[in-house]
Phi, psi and omega in degrees: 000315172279333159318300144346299169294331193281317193294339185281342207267318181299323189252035167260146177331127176300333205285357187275015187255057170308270205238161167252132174235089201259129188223151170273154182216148155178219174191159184197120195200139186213144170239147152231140202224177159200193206173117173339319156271359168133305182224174201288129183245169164233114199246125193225149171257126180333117178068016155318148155298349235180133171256170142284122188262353173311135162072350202244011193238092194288069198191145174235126184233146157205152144212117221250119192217201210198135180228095180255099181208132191285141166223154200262158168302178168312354203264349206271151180294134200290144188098359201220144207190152192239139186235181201170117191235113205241124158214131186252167173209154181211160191201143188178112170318154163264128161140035176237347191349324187288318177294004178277146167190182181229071183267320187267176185249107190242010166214121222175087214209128166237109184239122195281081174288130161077352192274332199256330204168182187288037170214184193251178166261145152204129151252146168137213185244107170220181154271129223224088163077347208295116169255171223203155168250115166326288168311303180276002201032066194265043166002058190282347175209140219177033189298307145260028154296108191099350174292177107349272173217169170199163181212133179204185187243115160257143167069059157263089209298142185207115175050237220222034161216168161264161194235129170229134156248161180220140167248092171270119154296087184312158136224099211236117151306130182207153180275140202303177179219344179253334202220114163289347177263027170239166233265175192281178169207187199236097190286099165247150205209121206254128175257153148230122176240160178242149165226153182238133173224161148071016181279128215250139193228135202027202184256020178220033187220111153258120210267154137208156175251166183216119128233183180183140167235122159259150179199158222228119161308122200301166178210074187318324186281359174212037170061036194234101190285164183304154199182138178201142190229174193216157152207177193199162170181120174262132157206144162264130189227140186240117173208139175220097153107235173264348178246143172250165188199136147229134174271064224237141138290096166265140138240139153216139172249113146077205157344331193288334163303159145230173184296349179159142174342322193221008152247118197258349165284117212295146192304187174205176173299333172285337178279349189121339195276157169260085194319299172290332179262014170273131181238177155189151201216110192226155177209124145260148142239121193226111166258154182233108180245107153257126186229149171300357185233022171181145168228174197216121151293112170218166180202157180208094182262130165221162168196169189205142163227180164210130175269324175220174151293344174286321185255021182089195170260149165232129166240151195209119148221141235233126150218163179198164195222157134197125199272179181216127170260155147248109178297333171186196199262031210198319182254167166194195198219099194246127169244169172205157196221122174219133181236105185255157169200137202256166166206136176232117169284320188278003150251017208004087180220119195218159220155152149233182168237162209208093149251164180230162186205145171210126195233124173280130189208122171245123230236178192279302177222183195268113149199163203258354183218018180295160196194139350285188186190142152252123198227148185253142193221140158240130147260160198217145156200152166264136148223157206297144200293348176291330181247016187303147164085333152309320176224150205111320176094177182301336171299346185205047156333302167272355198269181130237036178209174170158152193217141171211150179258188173142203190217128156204121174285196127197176239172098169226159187207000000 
């Protein structure tokens, strides 16, 4: 990858390297808790993807990058400038602290804007587009967070939206399928995806598309027949004034799953799945209202998968608030309310959880999602006797109730 950058960097003309530009970039959130069992629990209902996170983030995250970009002179195409993007991240629950460290590498990118035509270039490893619900801090579309590598055309204005491709490379470790006492081996796997984004629809509607085929090569030494998955995905975004609203549409198939919200890497058989009968199907809406003496967060979620025909379906459905008062221009006052409620046919269990948070926060500005921040939070949740033991972690084994307190900073910059 600096071999890359170096050579892209060489071979622009010296009189285009007018000005530099280095800006740090990163995000950074830590709790200090307690609890009714001791330590910080976390409360989410079992195979949800996703919590309600206020007061709710038993974890210390960080992650710290060098934002680099050379811009060219008058002889160079307007608009246009090559960046080159480096990030390490670290992550680790509390009470795992020693394990935190910043081993990983989850960006490593150099992108050519404008140099070719009305669009950018980019190769390397980055987060790519990801969107996301704020309130649960939920990754709902994510395609190289966990790549390998990826390379694409971006921001290609075509009529009144932008159009993009993209190319990921996969690498996933895996356990053999013909022999289990023989060593793991290394499954790769390629997505190509399109995006329409930003397509203007009145003067307060905005349209964008998602597709995408993935696809996974046989790999005869560790038993993994040939494989291939699709996902979509529509969402309408609305915004007027201080309210903002999406409206969003999913389907995956098969490969078109992943491994997780923030792992971008296509399911496999060892994980439970059947390729051809795995599905997954979601439809949200998450609004955002900033007013000067309050904002406001809401969210109304259903979702449904299937890993295989034998176990059935899991469906999860979510709503949730969390209004914010301000007290002035610097404290304010946040409660959030979250209710998920699960159904699993293959362990047949069914059940929700309930929390509630009320937080004290002190923010730079009146937004319901301003960073930096400091918050004194006390939480509480309830769940259904179908799910004791499920939820909380070891601190609330036996319960179906639990409450924690605490200090939590968070940050991006």
């Amino acid at each position: 990858m600096i071999i890359i950058l170096l050579l892209l960097f060489l071979l622009l003309p010296l009189p285009l390297r007018a000005e530099t530009q280095t800006q740090f970039i990163g995000y950074f959130r830590t709790t200090l808790d307690t609890s009714e069992g001791g330590g910080m629990p976390g409360f989410g209902a079992p195979g949800a993807p996703a919590k309600y996170r206020l007061g709710n983030e038993p974890d210390t995250v960080f992650e710290a990058g060098v934002d680099h970009r050379f811009t060219p002179g008058t002889n160079a195409p307007a608009g246009s400038y090559l960046q080159g993007v480096f990030m390490l991240n670290g992550y680790a629950p509390v009470g795992g602290s020693n394990t935190l460290n910043g081993a990983g590498l989850v960006q490593a990118y150099v992108k050519m804007a404008r140099y070719f035509g009305d669009f950018d270039v980019w190769l390397g490893r980055r987060y790519y587009q990801r969107q996301a619900i704020d309130i649960n801090d939920y990754f709902w579309l994510n395609t190289a967070q966990g790549a390998h590598v990826g390379a694409g055309l971006e921001d290609w204005k075509l009529g009144s939206g932008s159009l993009d491709f993209a190319v990921m490379n996969y690498e996933d470790t895996a356990p053999s399928q013909k022999d289990p006492a023989a060593a793991n081996g290394t499954l790769h796997s390629r997505l190509f995806e399109l995006r329409y984004r930003d397509i203007a629809w009145g003067e307060q509607w905005k349209l964008s598309s998602f597709l995408s085929h993935t696809e996974r090569p046989w790999n005869q030494d560790i038993g993994y027949e040939r494989a291939t998955g699709q996902a979509g995905a529509l969402w309408l975004d609305y915004q007027k004034e201080a309210l903002r609203n999406r409206l969003a549409l999913i389907y995956r198939q098969g490969l078109g799953m992943t491994q997780g919200q923030t792992d971008a890497r296509p399911i496999r058989e060892t994980q439970g799945y059947t390729i051809d009968e795995a599905r997954l199907m979601e439809a949200h809406s998450s609004l955002q209202w900033d007013a000067p003496e309050m904002s406001l967060m809401f969210l109304l979620l259903t979702h449904q998968e299937r890993r295989n025909a034998d176990d059935g379906d899991l469906s999860w459905n979510s709503i949730g608030a969390r209004p914010v008062f301000f007290l002035n221009q610097f404290h304010s006052i946040a409660l959030e309310v979250g209710h998920d409620q699960v159904k699993n046919e293959a362990n047949d269990t069914e059940g929700s959880v309930t929390k509630e948070t009320i937080a004290w926060q002190l923010m730079k500005e009146k937004s319901a999602g301003a960073r930096p921040v400091i918050r004194l939070f006390v939480t509480q949740a309830q769940w259904s006797e179908d799910l004791k033991g499920s939820v909380g972690g070891s601190y609330f084994q036996d319960n179906r109730a639990g409450w924690s307190a605490g200090l939590q900073t968070e940050v991006w910059w």
